[in-house]
PDB file as gemmi writes it, atoms N, CA and C in Angstrom:
CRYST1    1.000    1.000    1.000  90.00  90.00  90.00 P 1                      
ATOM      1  N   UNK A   1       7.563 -18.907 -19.119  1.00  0.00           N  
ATOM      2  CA  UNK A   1       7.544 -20.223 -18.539  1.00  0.00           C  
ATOM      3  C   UNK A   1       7.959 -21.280 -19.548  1.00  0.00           C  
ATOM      4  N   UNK A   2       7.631 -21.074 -20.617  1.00  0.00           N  
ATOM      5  CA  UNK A   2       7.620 -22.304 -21.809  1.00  0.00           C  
ATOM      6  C   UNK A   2       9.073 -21.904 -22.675  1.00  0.00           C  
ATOM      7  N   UNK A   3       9.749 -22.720 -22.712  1.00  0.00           N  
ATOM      8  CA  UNK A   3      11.017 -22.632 -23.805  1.00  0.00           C  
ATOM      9  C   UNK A   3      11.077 -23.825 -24.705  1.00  0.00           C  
ATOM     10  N   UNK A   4      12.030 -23.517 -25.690  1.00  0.00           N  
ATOM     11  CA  UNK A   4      11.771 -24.886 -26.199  1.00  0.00           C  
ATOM     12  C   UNK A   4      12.202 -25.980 -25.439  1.00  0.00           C  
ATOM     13  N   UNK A   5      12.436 -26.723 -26.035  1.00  0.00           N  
ATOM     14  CA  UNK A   5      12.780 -28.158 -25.674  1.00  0.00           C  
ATOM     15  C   UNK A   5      11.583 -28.832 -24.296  1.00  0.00           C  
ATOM     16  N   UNK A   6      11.078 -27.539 -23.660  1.00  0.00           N  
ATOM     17  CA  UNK A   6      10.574 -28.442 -22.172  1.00  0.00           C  
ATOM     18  C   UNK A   6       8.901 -28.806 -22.068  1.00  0.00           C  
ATOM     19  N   UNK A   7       8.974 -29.775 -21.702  1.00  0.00           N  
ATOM     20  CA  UNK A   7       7.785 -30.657 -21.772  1.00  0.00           C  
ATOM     21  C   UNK A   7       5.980 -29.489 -21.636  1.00  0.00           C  
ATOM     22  N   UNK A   8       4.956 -29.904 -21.997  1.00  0.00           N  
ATOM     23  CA  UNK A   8       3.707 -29.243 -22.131  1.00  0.00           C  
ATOM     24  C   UNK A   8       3.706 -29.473 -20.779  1.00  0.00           C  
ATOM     25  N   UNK A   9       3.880 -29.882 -20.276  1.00  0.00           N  
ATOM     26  CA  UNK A   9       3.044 -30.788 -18.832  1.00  0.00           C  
ATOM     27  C   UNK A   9       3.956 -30.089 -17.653  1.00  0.00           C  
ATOM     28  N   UNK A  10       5.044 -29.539 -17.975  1.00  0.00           N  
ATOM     29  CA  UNK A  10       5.744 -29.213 -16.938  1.00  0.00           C  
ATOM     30  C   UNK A  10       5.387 -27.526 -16.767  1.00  0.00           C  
ATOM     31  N   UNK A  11       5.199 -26.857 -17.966  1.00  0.00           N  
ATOM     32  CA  UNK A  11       4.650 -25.571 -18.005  1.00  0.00           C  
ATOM     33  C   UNK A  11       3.324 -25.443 -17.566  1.00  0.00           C  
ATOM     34  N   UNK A  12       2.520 -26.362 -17.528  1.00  0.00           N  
ATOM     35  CA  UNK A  12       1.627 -26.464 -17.008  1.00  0.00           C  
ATOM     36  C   UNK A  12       0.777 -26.446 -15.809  1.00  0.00           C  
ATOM     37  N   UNK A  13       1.925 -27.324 -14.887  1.00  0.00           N  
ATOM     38  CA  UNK A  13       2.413 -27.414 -13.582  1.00  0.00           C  
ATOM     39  C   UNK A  13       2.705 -25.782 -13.010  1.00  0.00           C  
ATOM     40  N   UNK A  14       4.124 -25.511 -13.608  1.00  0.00           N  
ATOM     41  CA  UNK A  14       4.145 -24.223 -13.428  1.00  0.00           C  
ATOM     42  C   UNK A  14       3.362 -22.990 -13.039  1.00  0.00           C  
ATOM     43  N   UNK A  15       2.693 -23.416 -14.068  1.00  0.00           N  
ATOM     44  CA  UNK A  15       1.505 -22.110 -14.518  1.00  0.00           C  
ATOM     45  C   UNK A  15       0.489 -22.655 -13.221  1.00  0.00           C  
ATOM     46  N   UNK A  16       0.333 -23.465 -13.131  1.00  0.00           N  
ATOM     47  CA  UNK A  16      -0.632 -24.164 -11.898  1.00  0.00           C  
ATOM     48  C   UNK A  16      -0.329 -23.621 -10.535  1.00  0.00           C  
ATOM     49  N   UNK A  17       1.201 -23.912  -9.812  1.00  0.00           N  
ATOM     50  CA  UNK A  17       1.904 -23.853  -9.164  1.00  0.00           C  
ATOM     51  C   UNK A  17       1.647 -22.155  -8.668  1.00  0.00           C  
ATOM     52  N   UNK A  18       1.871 -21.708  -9.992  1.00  0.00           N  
ATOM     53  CA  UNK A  18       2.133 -20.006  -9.373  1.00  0.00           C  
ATOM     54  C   UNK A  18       0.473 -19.294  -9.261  1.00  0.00           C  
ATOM     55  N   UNK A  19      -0.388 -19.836  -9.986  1.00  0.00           N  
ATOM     56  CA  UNK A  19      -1.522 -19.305  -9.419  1.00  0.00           C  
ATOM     57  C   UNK A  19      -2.074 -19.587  -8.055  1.00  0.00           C  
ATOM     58  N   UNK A  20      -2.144 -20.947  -7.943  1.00  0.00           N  
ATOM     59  CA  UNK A  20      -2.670 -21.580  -6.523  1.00  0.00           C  
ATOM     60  C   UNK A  20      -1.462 -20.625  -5.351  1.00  0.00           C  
ATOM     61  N   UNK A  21      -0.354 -20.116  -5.717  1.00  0.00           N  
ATOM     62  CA  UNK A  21       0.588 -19.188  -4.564  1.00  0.00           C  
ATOM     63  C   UNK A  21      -0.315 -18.224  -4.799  1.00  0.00           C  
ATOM     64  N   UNK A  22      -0.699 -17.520  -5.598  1.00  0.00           N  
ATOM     65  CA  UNK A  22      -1.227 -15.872  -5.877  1.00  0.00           C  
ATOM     66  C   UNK A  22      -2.399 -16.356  -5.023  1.00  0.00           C  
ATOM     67  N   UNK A  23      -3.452 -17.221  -5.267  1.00  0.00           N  
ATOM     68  CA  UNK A  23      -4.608 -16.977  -4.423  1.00  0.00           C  
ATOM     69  C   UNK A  23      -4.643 -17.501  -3.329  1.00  0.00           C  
ATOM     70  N   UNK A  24      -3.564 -18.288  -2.637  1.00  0.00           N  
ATOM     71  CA  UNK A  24      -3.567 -18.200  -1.376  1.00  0.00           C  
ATOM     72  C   UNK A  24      -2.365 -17.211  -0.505  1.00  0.00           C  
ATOM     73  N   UNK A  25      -2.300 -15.948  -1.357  1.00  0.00           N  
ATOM     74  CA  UNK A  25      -1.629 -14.800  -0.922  1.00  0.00           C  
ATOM     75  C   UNK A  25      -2.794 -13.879  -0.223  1.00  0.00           C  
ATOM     76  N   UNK A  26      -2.468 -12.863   0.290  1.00  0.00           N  
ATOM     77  CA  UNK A  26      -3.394 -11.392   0.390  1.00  0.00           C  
ATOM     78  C   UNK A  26      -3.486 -10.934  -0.857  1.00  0.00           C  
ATOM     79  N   UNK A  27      -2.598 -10.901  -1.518  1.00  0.00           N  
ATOM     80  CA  UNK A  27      -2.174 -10.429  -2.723  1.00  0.00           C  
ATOM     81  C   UNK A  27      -3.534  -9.836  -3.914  1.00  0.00           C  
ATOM     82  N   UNK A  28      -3.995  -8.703  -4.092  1.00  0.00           N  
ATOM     83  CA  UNK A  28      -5.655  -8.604  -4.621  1.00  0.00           C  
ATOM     84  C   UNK A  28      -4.509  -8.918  -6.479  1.00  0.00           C  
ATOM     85  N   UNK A  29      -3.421  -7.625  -6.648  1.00  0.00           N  
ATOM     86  CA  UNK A  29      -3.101  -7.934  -8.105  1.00  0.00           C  
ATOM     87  C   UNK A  29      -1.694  -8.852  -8.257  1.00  0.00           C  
ATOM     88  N   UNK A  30      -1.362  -9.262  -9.243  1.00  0.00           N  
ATOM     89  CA  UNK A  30      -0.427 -10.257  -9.157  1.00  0.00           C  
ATOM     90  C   UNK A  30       0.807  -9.154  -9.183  1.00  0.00           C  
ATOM     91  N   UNK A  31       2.199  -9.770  -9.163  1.00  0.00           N  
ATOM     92  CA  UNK A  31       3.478  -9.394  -8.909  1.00  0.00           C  
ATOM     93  C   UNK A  31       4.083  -8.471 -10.320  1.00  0.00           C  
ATOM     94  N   UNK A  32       3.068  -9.206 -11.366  1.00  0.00           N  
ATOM     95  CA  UNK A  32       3.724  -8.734 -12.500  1.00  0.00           C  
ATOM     96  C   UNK A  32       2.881  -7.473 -12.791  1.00  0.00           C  
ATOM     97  N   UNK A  33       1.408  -7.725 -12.480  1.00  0.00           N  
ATOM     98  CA  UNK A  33       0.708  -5.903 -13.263  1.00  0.00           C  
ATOM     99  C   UNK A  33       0.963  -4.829 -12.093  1.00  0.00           C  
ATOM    100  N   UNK A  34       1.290  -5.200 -11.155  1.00  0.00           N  
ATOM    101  CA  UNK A  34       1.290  -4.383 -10.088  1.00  0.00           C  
ATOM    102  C   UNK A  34       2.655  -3.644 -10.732  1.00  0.00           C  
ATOM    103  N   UNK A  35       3.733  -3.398 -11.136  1.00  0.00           N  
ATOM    104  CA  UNK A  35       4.601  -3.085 -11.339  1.00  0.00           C  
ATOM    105  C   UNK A  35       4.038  -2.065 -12.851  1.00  0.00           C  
ATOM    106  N   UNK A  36       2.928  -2.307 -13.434  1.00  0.00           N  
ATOM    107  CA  UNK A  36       1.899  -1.272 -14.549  1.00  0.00           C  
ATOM    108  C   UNK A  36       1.587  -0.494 -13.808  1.00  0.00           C  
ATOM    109  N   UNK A  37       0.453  -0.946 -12.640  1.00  0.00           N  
ATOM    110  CA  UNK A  37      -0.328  -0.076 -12.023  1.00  0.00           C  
ATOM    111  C   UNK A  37      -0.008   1.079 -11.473  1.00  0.00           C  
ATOM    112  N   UNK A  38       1.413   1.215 -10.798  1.00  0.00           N  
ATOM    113  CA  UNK A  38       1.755   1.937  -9.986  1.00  0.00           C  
ATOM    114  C   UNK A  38       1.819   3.795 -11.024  1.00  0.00           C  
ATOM    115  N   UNK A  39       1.978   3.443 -11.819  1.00  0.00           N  
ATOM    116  CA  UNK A  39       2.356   4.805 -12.703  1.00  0.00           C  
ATOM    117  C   UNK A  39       0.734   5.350 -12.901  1.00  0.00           C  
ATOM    118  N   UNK A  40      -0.073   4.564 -13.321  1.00  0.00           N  
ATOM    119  CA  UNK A  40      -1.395   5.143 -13.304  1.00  0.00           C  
ATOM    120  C   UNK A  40      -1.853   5.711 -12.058  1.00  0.00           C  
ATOM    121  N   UNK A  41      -1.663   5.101 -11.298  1.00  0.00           N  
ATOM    122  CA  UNK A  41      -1.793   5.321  -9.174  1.00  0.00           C  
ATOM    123  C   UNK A  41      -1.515   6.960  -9.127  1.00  0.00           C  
ATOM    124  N   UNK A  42       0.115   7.025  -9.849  1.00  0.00           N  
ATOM    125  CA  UNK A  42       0.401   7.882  -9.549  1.00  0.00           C  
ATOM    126  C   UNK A  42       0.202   9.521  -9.936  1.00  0.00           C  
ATOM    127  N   UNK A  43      -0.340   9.015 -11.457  1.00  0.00           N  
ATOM    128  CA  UNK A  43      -1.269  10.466 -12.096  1.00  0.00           C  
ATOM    129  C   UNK A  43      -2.864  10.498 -12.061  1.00  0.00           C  
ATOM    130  N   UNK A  44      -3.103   9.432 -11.467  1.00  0.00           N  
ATOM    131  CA  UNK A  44      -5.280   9.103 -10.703  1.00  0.00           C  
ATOM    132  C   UNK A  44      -4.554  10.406  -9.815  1.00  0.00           C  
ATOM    133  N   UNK A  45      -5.885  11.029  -9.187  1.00  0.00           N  
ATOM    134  CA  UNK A  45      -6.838  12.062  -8.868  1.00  0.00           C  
ATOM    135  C   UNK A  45      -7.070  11.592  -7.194  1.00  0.00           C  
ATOM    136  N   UNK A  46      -6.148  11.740  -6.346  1.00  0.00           N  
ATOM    137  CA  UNK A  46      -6.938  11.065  -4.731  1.00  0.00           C  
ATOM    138  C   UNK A  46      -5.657   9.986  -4.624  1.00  0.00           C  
ATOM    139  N   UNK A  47      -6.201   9.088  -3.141  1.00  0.00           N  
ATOM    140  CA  UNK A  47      -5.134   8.316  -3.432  1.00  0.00           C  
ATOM    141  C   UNK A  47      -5.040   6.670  -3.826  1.00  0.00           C  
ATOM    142  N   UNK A  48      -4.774   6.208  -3.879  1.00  0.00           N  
ATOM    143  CA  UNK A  48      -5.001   4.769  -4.649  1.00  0.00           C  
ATOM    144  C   UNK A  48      -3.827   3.785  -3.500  1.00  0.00           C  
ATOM    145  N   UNK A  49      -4.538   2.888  -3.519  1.00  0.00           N  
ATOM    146  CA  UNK A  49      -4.196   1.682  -2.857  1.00  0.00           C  
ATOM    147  C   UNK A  49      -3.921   0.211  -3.691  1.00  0.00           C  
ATOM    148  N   UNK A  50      -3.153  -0.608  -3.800  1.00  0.00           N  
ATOM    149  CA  UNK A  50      -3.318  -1.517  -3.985  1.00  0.00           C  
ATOM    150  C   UNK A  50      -2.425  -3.170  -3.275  1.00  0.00           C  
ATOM    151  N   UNK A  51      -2.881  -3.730  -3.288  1.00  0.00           N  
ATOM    152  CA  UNK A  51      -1.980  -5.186  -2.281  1.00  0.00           C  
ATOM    153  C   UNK A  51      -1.900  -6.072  -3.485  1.00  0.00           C  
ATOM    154  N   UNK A  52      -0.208  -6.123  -3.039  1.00  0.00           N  
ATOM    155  CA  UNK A  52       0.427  -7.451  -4.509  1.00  0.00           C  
ATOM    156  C   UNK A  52       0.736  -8.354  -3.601  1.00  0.00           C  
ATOM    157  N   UNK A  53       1.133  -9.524  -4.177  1.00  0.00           N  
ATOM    158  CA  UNK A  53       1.130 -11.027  -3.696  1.00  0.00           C  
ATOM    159  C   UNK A  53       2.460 -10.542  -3.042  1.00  0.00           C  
ATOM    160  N   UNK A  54       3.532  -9.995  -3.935  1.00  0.00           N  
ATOM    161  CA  UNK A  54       5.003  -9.793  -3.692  1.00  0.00           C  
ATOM    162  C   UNK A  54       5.180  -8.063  -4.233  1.00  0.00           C  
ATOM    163  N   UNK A  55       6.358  -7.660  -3.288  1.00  0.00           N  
ATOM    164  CA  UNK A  55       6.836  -6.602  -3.682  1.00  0.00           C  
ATOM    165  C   UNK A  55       8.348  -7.348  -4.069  1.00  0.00           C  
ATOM    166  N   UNK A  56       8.353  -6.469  -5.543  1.00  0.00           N  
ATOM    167  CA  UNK A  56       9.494  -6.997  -6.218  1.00  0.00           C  
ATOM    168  C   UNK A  56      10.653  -6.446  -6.500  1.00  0.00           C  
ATOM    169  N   UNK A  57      11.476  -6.542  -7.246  1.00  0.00           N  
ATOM    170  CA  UNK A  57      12.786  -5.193  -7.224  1.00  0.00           C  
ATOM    171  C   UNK A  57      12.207  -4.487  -8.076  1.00  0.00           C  
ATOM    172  N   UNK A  58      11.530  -5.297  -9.253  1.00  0.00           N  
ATOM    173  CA  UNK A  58      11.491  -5.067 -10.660  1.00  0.00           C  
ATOM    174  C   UNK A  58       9.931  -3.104 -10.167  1.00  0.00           C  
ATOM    175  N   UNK A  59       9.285  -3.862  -9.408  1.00  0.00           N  
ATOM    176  CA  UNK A  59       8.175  -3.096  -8.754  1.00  0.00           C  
ATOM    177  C   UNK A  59       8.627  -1.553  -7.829  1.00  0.00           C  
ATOM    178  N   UNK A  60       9.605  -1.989  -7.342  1.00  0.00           N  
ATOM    179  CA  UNK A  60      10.953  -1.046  -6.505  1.00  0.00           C  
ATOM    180  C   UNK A  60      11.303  -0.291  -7.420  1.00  0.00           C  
ATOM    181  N   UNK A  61      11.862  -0.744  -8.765  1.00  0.00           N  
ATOM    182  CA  UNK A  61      12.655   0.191  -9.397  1.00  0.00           C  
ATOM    183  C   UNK A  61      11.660   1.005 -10.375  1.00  0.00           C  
ATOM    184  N   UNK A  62       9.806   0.742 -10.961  1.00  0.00           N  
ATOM    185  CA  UNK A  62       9.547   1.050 -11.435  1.00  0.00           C  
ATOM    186  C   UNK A  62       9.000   2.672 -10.454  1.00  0.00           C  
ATOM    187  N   UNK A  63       9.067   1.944  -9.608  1.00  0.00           N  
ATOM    188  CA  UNK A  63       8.595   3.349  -8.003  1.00  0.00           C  
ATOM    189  C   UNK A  63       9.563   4.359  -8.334  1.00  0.00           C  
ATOM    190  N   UNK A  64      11.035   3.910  -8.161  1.00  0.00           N  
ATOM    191  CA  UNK A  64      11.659   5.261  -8.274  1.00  0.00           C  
ATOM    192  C   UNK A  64      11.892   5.576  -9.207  1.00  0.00           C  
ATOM    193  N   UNK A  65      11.458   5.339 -10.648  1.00  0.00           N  
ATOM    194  CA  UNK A  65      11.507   6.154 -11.936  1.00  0.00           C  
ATOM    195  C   UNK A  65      10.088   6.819 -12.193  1.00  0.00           C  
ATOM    196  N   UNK A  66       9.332   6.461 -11.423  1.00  0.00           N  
ATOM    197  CA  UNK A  66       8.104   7.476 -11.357  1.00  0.00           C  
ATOM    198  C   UNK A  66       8.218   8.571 -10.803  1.00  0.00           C  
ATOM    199  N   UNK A  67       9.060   8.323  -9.127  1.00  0.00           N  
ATOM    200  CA  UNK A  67       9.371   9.432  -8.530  1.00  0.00           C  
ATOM    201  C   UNK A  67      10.402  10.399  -9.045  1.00  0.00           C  
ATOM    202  N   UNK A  68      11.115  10.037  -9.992  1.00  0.00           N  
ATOM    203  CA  UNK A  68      12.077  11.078 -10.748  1.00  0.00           C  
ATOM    204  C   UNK A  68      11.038  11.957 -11.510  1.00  0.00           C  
ATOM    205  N   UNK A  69       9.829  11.678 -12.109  1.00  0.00           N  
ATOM    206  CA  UNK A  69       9.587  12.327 -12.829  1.00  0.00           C  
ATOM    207  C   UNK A  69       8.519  12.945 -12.030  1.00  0.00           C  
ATOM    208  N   UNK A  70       7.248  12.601 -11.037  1.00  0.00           N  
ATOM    209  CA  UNK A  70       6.461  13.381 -10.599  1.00  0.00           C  
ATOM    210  C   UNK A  70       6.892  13.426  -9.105  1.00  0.00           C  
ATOM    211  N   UNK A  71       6.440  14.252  -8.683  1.00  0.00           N  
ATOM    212  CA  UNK A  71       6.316  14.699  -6.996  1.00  0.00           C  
ATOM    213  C   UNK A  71       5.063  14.161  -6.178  1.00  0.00           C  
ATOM    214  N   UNK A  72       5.292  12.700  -6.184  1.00  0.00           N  
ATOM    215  CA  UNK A  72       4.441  11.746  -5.507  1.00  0.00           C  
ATOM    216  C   UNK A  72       5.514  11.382  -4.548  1.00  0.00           C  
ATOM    217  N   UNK A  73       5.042  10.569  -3.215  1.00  0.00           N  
ATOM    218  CA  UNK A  73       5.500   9.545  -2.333  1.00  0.00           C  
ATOM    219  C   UNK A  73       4.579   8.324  -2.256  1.00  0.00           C  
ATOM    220  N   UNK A  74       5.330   7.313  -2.651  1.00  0.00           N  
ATOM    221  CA  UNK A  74       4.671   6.453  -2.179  1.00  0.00           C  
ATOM    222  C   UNK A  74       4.956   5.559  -1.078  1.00  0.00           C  
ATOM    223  N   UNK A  75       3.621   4.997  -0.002  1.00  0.00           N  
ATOM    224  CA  UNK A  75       3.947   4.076   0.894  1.00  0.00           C  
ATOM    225  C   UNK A  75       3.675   2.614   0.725  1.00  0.00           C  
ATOM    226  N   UNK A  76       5.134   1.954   1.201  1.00  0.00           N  
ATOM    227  CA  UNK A  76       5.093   0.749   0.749  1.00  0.00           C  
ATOM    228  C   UNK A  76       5.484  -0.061   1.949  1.00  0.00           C  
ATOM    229  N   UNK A  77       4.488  -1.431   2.187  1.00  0.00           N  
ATOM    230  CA  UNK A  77       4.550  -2.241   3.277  1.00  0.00           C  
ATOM    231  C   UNK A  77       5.103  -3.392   2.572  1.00  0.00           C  
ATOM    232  N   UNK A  78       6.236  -3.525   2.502  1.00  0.00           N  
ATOM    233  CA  UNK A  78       6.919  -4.769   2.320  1.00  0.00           C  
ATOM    234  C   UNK A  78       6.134  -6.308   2.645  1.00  0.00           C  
ATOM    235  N   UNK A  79       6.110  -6.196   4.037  1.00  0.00           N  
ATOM    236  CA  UNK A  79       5.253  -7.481   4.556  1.00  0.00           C  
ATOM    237  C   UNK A  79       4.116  -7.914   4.150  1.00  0.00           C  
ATOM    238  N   UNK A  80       2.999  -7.088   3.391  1.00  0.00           N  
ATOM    239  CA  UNK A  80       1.637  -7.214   3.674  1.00  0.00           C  
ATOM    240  C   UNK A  80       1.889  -7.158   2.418  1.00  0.00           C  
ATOM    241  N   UNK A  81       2.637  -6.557   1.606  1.00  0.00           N  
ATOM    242  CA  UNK A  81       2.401  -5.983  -0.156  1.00  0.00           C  
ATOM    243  C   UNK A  81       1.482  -4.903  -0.177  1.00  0.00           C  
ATOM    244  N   UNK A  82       1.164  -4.117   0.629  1.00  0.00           N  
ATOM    245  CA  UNK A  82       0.337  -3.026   0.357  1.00  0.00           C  
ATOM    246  C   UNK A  82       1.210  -1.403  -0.033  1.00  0.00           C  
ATOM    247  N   UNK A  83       0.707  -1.058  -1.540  1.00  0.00           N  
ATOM    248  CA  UNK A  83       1.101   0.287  -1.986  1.00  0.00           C  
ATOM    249  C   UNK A  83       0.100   1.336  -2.031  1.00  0.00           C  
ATOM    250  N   UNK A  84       0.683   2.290  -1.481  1.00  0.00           N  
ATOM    251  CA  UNK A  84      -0.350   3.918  -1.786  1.00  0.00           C  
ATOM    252  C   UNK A  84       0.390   4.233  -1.996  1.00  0.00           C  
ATOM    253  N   UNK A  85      -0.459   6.077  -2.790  1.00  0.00           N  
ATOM    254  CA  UNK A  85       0.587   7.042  -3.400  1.00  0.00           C  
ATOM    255  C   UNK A  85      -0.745   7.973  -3.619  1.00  0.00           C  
ATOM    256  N   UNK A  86      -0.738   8.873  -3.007  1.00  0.00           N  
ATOM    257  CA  UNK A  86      -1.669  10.078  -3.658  1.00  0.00           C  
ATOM    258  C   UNK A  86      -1.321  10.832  -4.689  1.00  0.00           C  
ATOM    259  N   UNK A  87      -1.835  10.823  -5.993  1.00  0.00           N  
ATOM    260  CA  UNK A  87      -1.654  10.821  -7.057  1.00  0.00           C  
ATOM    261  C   UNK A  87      -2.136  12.748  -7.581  1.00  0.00           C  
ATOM    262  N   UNK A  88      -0.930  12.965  -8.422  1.00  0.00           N  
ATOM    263  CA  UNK A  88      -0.998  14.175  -9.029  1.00  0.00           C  
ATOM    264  C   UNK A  88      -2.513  14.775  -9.731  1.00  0.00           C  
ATOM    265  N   UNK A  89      -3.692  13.656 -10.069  1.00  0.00           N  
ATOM    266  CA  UNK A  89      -4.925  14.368 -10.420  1.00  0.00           C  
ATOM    267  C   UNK A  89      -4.497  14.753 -11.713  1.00  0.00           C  
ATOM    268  N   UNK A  90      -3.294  14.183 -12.476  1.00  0.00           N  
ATOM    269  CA  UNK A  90      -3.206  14.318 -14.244  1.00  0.00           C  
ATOM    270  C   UNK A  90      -4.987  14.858 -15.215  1.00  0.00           C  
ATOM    271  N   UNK A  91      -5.049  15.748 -15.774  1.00  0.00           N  
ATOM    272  CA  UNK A  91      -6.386  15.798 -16.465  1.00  0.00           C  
ATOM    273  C   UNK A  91      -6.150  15.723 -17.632  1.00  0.00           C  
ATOM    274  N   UNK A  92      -6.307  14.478 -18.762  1.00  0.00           N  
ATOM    275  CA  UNK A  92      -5.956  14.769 -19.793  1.00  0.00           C  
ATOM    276  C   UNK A  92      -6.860  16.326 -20.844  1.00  0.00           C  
ATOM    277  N   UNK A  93      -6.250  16.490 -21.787  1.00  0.00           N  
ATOM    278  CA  UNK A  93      -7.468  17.555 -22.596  1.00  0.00           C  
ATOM    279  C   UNK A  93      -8.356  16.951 -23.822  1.00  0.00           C  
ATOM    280  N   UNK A  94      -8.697  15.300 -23.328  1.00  0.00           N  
ATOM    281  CA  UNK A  94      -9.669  14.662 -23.634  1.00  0.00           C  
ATOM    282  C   UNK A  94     -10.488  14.848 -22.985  1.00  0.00           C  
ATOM    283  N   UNK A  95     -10.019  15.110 -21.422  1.00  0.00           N  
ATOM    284  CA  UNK A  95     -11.255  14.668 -20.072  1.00  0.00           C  
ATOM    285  C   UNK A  95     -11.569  16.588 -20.134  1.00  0.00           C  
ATOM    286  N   UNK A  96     -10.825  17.218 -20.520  1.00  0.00           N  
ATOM    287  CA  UNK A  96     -10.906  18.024 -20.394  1.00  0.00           C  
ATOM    288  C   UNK A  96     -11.568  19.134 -21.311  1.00  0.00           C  
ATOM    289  N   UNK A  97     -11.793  18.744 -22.525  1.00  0.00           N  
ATOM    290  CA  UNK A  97     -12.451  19.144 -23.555  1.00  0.00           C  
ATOM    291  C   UNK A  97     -14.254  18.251 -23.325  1.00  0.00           C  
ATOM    292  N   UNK A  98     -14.347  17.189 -22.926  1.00  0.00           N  
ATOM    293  CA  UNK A  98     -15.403  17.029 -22.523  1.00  0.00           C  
ATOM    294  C   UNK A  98     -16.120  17.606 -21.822  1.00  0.00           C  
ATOM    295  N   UNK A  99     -15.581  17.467 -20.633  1.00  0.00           N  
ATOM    296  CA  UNK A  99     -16.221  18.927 -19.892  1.00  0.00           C  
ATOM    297  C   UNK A  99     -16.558  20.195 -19.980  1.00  0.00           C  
ATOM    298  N   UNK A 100     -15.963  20.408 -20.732  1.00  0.00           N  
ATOM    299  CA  UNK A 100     -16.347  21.995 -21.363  1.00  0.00           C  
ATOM    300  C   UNK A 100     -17.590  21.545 -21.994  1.00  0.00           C  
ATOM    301  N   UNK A 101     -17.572  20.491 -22.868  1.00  0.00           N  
ATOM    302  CA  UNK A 101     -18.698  20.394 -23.938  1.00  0.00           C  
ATOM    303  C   UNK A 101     -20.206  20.024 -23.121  1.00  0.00           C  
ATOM    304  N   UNK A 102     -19.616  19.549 -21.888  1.00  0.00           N  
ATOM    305  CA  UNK A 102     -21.024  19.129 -21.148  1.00  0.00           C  
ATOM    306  C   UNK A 102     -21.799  20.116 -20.339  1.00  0.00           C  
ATOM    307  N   UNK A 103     -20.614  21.328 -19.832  1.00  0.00           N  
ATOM    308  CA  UNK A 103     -20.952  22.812 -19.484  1.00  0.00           C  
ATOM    309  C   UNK A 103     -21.447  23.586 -20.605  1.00  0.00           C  
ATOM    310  N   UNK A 104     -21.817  23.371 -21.853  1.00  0.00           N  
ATOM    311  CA  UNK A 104     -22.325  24.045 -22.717  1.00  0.00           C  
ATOM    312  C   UNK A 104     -23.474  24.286 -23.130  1.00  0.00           C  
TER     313      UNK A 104                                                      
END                                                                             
């Protein structure tokens, strides 16, 4: 938002501007982490849901470089911003060495 030359007061505005849109969206995560989330969604255990303010390209394109690499689908409602994806159940052998140790 802030570059040089442009006024404190106008970034400010800005920054004002785009929150008061996010919370009078459906929107539960904003436009920008939602485009993080989706990769975690997709190696969680079950299926995961989440509603962004906006579905974005940037959010679009991070979808189909997930899907190159795992054998997920995800469903996506354009209108509403709502994403699922039942997720591969990834176990790391952190989570997984624990468990052993707690069966012991």
């Amino acid at each position: 938002m802030g570059k040089k030359g442009k006024r404190a007061e106008e970034v400010a505005n800005e920054a004002c501007d785009e929150c008061i849109t996010f919370l009078h969206s459906r929107g539960v995560v904003d436009m920008h982490l939602a485009d993080q989330l989706v990769l975690y969604m997709a190696l969680a255990r079950g299926r995961s849901i989440l509603i962004t303010e906006r579905i974005t390209e940037h959010l679009l394109t991070n979808i189909w470089v997930i899907k190159q690499f795992l054998p997920v689908t995800f469903d996506i409602e354009k209108e509403t911003g709502k994403i699922e994806v039942d997720g591969i159940g990834l176990k790391s052998s952190f989570t997984a060495e624990a468990q052993r140790m707690q069966s012991t």
